[in-house]
MIDOSE-1310 file (N, C-alpha, C; in nm, 2 decimals, decimal comma, always signed):
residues 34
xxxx	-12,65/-2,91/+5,01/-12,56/-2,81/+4,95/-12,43/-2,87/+4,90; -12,35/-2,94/+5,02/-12,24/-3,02/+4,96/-12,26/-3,12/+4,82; -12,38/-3,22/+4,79/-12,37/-3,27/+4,69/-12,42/-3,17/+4,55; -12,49/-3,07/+4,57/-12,49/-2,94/+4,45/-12,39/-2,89/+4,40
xxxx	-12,30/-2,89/+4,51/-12,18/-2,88/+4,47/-12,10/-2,99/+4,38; -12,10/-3,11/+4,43/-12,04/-3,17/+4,37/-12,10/-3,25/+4,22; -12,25/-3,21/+4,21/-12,30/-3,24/+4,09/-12,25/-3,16/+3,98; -12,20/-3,02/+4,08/-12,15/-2,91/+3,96/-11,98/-2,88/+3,91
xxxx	-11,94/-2,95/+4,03/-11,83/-3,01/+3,96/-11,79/-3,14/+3,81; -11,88/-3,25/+3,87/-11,87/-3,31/+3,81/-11,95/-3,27/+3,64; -12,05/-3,22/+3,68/-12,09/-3,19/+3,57/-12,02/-3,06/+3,47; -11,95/-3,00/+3,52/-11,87/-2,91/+3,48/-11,72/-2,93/+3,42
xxxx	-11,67/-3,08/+3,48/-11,54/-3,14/+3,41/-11,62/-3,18/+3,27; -11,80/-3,26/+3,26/-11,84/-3,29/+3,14/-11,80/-3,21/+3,04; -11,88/-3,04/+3,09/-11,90/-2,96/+2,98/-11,80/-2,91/+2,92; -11,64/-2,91/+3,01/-11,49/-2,89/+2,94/-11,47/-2,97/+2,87
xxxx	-11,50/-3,11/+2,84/-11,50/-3,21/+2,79/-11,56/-3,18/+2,68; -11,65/-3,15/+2,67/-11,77/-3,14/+2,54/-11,67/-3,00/+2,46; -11,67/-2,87/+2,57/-11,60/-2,84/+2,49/-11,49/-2,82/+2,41; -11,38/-2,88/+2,48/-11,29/-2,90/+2,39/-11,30/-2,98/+2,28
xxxx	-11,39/-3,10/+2,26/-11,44/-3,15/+2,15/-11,51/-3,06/+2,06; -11,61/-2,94/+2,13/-11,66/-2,86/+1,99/-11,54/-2,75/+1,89; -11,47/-2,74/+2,01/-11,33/-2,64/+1,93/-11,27/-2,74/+1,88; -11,25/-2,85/+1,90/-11,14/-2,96/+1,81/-11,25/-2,97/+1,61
xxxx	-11,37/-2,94/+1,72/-11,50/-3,03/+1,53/-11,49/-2,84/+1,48; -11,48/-2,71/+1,51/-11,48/-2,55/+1,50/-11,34/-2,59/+1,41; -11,20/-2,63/+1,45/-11,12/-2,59/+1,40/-11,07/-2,73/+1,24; -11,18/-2,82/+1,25/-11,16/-2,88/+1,17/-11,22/-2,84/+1,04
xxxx	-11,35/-2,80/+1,11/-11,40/-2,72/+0,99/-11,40/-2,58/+0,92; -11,32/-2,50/+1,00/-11,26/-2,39/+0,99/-11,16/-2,41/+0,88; -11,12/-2,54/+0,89/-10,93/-2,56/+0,76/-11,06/-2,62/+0,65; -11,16/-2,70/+0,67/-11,19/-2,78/+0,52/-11,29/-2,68/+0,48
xx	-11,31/-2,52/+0,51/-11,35/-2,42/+0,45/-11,28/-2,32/+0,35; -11,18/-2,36/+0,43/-11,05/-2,30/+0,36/-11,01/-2,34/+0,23
């Protein structure tokens, strides 16, 4: 149980990761549509 946990932590710092990269590539292409 404790390491499920901690797979889902750590795997969950990834997906903040990823996302803030997909809003950084959303808002780039959001201006070169403009």
């Amino acid at each position: 149980m404790i390491h499920h946990v901690n797979f889902f932590l750590s795997d969950r710092s990834r997906f903040r990761e990823q996302a803030e990269t997909l809003t950084f590539i959303e808002m780039l292409s959001q201006i070169s549509f403009k």
